[in-house]
N, C-alpha and C positions, 0 to 999 in steps of 0.2 A: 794241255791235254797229256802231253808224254809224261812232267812229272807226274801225273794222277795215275797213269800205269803204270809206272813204274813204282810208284809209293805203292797201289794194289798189288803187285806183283813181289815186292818184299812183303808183305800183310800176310797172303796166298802163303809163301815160306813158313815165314816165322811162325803160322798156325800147324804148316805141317810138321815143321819140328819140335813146336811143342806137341800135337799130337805121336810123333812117332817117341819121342821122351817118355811116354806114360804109358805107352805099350810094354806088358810082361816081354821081358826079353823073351823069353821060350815064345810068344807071341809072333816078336819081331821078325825072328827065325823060321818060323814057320813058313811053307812052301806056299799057303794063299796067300801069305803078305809078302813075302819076296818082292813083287814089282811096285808096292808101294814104297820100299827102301832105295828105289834105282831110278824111280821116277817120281816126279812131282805131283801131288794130288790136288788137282783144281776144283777150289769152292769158292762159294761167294760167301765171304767172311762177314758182311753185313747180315746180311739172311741169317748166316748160323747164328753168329753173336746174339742178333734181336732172340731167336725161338729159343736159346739156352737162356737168357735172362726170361723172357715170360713163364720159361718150364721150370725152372728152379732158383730162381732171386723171387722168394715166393714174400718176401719182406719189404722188397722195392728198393734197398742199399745197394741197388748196379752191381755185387758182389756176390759169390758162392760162398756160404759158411755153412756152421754145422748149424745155426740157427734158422737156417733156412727149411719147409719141411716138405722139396720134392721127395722124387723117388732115387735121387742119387745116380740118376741112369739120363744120357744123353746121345742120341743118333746125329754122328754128323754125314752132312750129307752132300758127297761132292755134286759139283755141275754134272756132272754123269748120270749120277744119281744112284751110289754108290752110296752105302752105309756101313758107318764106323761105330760100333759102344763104346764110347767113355764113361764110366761108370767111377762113383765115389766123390766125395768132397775135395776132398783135396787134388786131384783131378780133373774133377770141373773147375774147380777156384784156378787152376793151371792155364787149365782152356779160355778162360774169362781174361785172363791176363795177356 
């Protein structure tokens, strides 16, 4: 059980720094994202993963490409229930990884 929280809790990370990575630095910096830069943003990494591939792996390859034909736009959405856009291909293919 520890290692499964603990594997969840680098997961939890390694999403938020991929998310905070594709944030427009002018973004980053900005005073309403301030405390998402100093603090850890808790999601349930299953949940989002599943609802980004049903929104846009619109081809069924488990992958973001530009063959794919969402809308390029994805809400993540912490355990809070707090929401983030990621928006673009390449980006989401980020997030997916």
């Amino acid at each position: 059980m520890r290692t499964q929280i603990e594997s969840g809790r680098r997961s939890i990370q390694l999403l938020v720094a991929i998310f905070l990575s594709i944030l427009p630095v002018a973004a980053r910096r900005s005073s309403a994202l301030a405390s998402v830069e100093t603090a850890a943003v808790p999601v349930d990494v299953h949940t989002n993963v599943q609802r980004l591939l049903d929104e846009e792996d619109t081809d069924g390859d488990k992958r973001i490409t530009v063959d794919d034909d969402g809308d390029r736009r994805f809400w993540l959405v912490t355990t809070d229930g707090q929401r983030y856009e990621v928006s673009g291909t390449y980006h989401l293919s980020n997030l997916r990884q």
